[in-house]
C-alpha positions in Angstrom: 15.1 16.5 -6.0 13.2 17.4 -9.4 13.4 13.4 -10.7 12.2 12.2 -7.0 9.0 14.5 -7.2 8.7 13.7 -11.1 8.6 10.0 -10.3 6.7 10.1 -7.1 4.2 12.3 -9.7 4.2 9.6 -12.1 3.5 6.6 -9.6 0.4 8.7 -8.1 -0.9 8.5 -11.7 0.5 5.1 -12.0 -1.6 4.1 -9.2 -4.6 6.1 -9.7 -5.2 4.7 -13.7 -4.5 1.3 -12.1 -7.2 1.7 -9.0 -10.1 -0.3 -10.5 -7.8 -3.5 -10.6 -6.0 -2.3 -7.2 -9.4 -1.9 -5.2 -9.7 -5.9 -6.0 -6.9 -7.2 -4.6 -7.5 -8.6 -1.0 -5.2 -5.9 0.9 -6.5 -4.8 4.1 -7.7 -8.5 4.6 -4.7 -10.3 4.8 -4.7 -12.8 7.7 -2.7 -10.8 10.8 -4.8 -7.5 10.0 -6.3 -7.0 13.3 -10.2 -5.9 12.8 -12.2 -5.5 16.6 -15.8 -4.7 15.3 -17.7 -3.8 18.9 -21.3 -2.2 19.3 -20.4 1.5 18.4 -16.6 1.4 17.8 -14.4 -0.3 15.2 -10.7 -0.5 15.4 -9.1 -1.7 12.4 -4.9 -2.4 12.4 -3.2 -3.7 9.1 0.0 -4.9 10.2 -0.2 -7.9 7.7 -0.6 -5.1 4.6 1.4 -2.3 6.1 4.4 -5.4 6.3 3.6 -6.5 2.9 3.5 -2.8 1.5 6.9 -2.1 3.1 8.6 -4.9 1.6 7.1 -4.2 -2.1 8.1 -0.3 -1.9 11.6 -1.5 -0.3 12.5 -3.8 -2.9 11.1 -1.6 -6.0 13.8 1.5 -4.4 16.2 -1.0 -4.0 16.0 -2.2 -7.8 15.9 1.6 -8.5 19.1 2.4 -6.8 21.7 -0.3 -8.3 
């Protein structure tokens, strides 16, 4: 349990030191990301990202794990 919340620790840091360059990438506008932009509402969906996201994480704990 220790290593899982030292690692998870580490890839928060990871990820926070690497935001600038993260923030560029095009996620969240992948084509499939449903955006509905109306007069006072706006419903925004990233299926495309969330997928993409998913598969990234899966394969990284996968690698991990053998």
């Amino acid at each position: 349990m220790s290593r899982a919340l030292i690692l998870i620790g580490l890839v928060i840091v990871a990820i926070g030191l690497l935001w600038p360059w993260l923030s560029r990438l095009p996620l969240g506008q992948l084509p499939g990301d449903i955006i509905i932009r109306k007069e006072n509402v706006s419903f925004f969906f990233p299926i495309t990202t969330m997928i993409l996201v998913s598969v990234v994480i899966s394969a990284i704990l996968w690698l991990f794990q053998r």
